[in-house]
Biopython code that builds the backbone (N, CA, C, O; Angstrom):
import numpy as np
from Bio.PDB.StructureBuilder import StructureBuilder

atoms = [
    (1, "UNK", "N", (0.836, -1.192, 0.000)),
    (1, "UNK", "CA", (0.000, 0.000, 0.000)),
    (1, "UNK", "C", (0.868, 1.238, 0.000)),
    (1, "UNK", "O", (2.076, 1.066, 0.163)),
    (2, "UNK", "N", (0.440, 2.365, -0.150)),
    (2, "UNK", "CA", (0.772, 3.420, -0.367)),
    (2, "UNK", "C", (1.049, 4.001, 0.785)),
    (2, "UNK", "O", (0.827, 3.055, 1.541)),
    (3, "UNK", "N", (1.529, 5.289, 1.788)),
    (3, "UNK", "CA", (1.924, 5.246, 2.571)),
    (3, "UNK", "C", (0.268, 6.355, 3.197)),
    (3, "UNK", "O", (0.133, 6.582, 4.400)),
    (4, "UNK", "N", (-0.243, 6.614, 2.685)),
    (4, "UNK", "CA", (-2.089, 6.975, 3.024)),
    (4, "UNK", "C", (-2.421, 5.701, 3.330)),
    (4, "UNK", "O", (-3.496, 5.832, 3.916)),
    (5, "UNK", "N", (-2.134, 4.431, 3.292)),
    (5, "UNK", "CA", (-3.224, 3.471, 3.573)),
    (5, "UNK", "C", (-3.908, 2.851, 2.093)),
    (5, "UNK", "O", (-4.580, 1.820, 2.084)),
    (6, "UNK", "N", (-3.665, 3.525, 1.068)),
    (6, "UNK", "CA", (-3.988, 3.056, 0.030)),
    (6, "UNK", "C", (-3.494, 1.492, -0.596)),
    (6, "UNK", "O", (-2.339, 1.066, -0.555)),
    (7, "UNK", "N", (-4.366, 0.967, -1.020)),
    (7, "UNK", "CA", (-4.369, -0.361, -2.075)),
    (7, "UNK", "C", (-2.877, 0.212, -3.200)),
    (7, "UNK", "O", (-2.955, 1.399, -3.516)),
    (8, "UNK", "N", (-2.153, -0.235, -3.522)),
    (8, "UNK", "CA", (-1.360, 0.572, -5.025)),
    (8, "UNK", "C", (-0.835, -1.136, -5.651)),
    (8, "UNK", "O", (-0.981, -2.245, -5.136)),
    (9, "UNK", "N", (-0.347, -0.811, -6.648)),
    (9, "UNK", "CA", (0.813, -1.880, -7.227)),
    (9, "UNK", "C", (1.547, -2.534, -5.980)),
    (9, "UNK", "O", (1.886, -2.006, -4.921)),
    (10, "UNK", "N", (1.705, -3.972, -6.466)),
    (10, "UNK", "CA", (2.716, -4.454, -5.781)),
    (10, "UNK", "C", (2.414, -4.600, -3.908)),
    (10, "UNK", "O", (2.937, -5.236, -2.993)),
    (11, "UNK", "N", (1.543, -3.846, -4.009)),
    (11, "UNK", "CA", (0.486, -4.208, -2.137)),
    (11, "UNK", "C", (-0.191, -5.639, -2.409)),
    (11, "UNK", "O", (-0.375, -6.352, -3.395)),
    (12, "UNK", "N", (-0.477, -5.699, -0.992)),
    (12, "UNK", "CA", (-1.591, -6.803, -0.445)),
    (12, "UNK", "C", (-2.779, -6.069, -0.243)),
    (12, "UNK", "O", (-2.715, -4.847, -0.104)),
    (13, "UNK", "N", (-3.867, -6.675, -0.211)),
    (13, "UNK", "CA", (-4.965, -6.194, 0.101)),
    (13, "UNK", "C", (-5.979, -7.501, 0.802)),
    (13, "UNK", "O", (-5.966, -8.586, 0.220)),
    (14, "UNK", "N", (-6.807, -7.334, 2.017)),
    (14, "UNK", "CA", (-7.465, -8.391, 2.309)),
    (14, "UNK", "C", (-8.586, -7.785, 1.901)),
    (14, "UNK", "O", (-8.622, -6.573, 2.114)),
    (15, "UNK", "N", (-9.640, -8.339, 1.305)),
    (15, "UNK", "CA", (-10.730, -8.426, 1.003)),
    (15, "UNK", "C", (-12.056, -9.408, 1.529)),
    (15, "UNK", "O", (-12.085, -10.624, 1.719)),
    (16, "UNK", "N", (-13.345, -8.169, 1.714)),
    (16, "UNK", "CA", (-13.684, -9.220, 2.598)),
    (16, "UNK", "C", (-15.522, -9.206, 0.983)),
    (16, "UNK", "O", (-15.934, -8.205, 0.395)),
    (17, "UNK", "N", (-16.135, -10.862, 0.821)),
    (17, "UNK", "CA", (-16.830, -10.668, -0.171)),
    (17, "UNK", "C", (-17.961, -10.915, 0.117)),
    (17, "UNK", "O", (-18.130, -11.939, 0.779)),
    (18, "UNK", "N", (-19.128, -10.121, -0.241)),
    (18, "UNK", "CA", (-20.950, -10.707, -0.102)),
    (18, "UNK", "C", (-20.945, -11.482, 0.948)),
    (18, "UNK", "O", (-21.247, -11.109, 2.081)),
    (19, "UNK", "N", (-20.576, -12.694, 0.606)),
    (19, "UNK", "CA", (-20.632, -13.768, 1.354)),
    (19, "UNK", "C", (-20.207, -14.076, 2.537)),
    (19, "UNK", "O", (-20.522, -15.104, 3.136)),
    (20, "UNK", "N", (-19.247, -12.950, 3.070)),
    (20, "UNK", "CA", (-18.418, -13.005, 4.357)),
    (20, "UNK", "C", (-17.052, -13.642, 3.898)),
    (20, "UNK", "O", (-16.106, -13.444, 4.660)),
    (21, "UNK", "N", (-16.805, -14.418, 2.699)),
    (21, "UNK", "CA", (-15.474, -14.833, 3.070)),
    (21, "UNK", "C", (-14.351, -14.034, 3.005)),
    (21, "UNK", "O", (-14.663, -12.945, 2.524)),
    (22, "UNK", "N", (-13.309, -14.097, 3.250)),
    (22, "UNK", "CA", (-12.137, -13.183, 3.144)),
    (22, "UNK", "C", (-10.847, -13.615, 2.245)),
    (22, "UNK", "O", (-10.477, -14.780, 2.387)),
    (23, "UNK", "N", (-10.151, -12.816, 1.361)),
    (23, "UNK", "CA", (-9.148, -13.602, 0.891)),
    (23, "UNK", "C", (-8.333, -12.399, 0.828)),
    (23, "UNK", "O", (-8.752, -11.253, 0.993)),
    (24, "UNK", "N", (-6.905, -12.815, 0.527)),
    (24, "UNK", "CA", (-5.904, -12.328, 0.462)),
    (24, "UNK", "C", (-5.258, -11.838, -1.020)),
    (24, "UNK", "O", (-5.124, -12.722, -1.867)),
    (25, "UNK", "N", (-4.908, -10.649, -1.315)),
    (25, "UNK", "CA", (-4.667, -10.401, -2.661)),
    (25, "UNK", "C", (-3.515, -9.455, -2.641)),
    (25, "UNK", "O", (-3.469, -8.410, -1.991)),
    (26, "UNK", "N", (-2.199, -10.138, -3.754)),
    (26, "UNK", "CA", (-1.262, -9.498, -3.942)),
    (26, "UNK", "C", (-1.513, -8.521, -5.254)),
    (26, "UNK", "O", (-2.020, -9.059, -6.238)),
    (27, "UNK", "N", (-1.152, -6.971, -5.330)),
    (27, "UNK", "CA", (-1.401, -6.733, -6.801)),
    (27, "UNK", "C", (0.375, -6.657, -7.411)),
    (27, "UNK", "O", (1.248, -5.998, -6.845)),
    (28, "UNK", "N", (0.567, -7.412, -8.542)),
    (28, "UNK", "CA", (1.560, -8.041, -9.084)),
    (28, "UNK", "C", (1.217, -7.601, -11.009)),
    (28, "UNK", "O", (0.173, -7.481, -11.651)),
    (29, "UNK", "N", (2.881, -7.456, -11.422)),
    (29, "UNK", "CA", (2.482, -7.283, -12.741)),
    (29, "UNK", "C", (2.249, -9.034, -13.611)),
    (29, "UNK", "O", (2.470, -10.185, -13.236)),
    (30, "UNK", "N", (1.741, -8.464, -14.810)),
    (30, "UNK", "CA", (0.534, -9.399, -15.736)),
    (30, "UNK", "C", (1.759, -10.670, -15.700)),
    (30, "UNK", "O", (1.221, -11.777, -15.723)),
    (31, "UNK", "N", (3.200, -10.725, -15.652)),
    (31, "UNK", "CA", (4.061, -11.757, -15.814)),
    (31, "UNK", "C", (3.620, -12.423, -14.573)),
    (31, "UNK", "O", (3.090, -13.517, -14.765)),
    (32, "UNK", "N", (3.726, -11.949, -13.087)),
    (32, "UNK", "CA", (4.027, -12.430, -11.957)),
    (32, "UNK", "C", (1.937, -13.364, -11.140)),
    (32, "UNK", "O", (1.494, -14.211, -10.365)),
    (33, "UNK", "N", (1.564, -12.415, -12.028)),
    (33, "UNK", "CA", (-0.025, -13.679, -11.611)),
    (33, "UNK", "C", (-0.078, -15.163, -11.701)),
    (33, "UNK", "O", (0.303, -16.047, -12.468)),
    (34, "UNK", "N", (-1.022, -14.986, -10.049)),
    (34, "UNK", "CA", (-0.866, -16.524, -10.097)),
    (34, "UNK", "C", (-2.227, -16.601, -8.979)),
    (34, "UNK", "O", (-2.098, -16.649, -7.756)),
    (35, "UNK", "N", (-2.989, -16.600, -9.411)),
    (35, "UNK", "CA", (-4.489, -16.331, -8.729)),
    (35, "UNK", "C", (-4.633, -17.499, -7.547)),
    (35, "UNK", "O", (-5.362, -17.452, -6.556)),
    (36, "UNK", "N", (-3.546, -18.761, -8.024)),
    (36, "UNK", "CA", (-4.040, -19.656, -7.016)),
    (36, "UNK", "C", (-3.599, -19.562, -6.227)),
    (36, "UNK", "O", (-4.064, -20.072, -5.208)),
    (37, "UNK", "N", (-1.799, -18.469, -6.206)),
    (37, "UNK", "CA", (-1.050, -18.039, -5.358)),
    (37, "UNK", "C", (-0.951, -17.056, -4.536)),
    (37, "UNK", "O", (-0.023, -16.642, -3.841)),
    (38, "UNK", "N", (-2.942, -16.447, -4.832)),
    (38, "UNK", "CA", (-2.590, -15.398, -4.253)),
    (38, "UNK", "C", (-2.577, -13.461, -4.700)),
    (38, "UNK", "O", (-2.783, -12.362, -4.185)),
    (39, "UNK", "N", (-2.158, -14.137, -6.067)),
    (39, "UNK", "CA", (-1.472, -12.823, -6.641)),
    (39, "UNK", "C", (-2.546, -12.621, -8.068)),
    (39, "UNK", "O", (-3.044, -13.555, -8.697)),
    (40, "UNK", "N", (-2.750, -10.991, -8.388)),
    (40, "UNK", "CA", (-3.639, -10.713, -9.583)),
    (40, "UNK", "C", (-2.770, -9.602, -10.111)),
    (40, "UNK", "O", (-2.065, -8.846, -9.442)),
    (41, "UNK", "N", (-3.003, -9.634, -11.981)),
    (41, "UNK", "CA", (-2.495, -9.120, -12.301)),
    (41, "UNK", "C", (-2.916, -7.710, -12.257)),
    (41, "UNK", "O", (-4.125, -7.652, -12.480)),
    (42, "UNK", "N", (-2.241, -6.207, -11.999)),
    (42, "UNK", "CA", (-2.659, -5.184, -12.063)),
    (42, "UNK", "C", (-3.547, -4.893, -12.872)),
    (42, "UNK", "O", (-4.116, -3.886, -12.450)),
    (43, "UNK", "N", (-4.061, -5.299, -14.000)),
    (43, "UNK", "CA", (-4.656, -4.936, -15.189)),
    (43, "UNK", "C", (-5.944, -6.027, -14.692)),
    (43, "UNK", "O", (-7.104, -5.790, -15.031)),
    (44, "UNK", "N", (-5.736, -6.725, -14.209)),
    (44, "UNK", "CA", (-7.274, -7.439, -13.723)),
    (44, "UNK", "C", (-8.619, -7.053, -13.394)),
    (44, "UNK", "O", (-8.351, -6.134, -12.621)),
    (45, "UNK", "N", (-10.056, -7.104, -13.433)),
    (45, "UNK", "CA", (-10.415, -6.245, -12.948)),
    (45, "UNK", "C", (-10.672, -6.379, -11.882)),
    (45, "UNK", "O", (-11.243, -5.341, -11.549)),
    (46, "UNK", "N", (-10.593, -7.313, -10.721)),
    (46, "UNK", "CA", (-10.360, -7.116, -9.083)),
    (46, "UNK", "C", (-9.544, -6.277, -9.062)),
    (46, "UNK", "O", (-10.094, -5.178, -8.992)),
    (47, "UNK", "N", (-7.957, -6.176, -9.096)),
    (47, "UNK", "CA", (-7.120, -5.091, -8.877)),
    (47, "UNK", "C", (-7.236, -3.609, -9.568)),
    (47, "UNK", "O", (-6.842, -2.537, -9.110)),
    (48, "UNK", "N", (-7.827, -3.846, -10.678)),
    (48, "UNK", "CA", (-8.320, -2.079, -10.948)),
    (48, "UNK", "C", (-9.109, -2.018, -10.121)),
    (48, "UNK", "O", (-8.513, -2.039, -9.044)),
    (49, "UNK", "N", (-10.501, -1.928, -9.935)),
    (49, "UNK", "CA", (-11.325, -2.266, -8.521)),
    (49, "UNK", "C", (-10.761, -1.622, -7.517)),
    (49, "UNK", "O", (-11.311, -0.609, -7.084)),
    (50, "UNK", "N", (-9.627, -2.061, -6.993)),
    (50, "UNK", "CA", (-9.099, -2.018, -6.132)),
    (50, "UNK", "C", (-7.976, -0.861, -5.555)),
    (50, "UNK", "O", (-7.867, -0.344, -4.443)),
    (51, "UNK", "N", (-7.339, -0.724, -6.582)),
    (51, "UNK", "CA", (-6.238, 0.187, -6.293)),
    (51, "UNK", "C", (-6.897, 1.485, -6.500)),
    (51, "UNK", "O", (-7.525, 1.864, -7.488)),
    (52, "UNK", "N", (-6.651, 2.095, -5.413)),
    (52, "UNK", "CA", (-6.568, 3.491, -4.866)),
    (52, "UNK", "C", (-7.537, 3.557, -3.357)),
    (52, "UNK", "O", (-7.673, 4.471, -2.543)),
    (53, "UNK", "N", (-8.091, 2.230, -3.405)),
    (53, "UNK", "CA", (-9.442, 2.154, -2.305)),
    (53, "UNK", "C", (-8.498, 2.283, -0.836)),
    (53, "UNK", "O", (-7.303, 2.580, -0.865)),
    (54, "UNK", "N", (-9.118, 2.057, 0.195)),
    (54, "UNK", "CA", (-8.592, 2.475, 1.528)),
    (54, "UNK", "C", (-9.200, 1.092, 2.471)),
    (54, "UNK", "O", (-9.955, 0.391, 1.797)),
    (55, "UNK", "N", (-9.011, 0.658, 3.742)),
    (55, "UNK", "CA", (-9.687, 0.007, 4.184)),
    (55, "UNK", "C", (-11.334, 0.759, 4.695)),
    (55, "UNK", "O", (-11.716, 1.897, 4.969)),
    (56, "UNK", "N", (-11.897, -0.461, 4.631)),
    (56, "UNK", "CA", (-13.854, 0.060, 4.719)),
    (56, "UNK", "C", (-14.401, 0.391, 3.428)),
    (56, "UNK", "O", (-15.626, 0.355, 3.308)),
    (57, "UNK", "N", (-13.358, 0.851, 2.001)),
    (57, "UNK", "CA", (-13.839, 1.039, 1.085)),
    (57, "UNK", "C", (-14.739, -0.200, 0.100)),
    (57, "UNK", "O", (-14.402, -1.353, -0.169)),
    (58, "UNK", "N", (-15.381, 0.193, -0.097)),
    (58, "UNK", "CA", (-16.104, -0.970, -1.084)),
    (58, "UNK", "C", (-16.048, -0.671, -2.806)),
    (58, "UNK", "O", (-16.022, 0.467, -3.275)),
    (59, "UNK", "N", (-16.037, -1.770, -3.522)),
    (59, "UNK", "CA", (-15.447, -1.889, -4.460)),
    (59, "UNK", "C", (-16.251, -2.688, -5.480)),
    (59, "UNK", "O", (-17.179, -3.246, -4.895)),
    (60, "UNK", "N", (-16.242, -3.004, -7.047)),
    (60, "UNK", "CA", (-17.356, -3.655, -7.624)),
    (60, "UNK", "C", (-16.251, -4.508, -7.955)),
    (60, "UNK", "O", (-15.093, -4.098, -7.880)),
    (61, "UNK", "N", (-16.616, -5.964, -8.406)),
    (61, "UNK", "CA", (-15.624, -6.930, -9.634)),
    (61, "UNK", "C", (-16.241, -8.218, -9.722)),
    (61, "UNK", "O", (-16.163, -9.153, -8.925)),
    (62, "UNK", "N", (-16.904, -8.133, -10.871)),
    (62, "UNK", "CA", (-17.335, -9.257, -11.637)),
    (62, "UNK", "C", (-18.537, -9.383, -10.828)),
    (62, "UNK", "O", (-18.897, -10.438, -10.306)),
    (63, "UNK", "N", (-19.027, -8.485, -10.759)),
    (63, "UNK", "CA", (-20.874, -7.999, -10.471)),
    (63, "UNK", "C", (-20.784, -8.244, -8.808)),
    (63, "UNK", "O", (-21.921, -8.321, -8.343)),
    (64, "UNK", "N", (-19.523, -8.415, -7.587)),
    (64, "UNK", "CA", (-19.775, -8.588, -6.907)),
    (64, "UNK", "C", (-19.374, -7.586, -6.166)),
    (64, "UNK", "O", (-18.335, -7.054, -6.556)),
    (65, "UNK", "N", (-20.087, -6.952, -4.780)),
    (65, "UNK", "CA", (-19.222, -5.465, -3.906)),
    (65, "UNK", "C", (-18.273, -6.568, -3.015)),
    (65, "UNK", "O", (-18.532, -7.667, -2.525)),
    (66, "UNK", "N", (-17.268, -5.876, -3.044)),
    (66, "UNK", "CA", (-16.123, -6.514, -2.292)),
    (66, "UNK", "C", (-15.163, -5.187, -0.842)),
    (66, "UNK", "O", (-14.518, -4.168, -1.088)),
    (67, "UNK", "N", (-15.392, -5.644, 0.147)),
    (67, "UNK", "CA", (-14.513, -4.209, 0.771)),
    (67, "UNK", "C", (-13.231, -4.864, 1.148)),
    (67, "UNK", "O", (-13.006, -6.065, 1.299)),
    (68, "UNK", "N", (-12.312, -3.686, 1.290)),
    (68, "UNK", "CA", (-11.061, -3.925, 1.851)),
    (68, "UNK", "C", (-11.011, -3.923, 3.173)),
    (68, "UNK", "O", (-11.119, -2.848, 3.763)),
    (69, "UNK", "N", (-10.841, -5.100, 3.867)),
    (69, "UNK", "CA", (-10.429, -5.276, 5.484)),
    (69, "UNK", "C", (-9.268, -4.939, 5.908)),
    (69, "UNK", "O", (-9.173, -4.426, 7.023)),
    (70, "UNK", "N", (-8.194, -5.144, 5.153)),
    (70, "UNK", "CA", (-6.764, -4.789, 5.317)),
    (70, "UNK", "C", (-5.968, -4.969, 4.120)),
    (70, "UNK", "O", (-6.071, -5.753, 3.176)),
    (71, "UNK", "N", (-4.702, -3.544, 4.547)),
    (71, "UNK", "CA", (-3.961, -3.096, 3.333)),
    (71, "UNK", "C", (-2.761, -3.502, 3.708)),
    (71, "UNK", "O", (-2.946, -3.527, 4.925)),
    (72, "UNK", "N", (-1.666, -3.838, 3.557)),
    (72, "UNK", "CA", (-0.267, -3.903, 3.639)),
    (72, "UNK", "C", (0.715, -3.974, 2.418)),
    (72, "UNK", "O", (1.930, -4.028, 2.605)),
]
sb = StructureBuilder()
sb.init_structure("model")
sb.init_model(0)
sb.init_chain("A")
sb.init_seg("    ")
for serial, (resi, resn, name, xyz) in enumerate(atoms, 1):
    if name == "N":
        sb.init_residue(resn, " ", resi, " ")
    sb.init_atom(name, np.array(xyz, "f"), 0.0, 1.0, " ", f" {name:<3s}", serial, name[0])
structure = sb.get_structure()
């Protein structure tokens, strides 16, 4: 994250979805994705979604609202 607390490149982000579950998301460039690992490519649209949001922010991707629980 950015040093505001922001989602950016190359951060983690926990995400929490509809459903209550929570997962963990690295944003990584389009070489370094590995979704099962964890990691999405910047250009994805979870991580566009995502980057610039804050924790509590809510977010759209792939018709679902998703918020950020935690940034690192």
């Amino acid at each position: 994250t950015a040093p505001d607390g922001r989602v950016r490149f190359g951060g983690s982000v926990v995400i929490e979805r509809e459903d209550g579950r929570r997962q963990t998301w690295r944003i990584v460039g389009e070489d370094e994705a590995d979704p099962a690992a964890g990691s999405v490519s910047h250009v994805s649209p979870l991580a566009r979604a995502l980057i610039g949001k804050s924790v509590g922010d809510e977010a759209e991707a792939a018709g679902q609202t998703v918020e950020g629980a935690a940034v690192d």
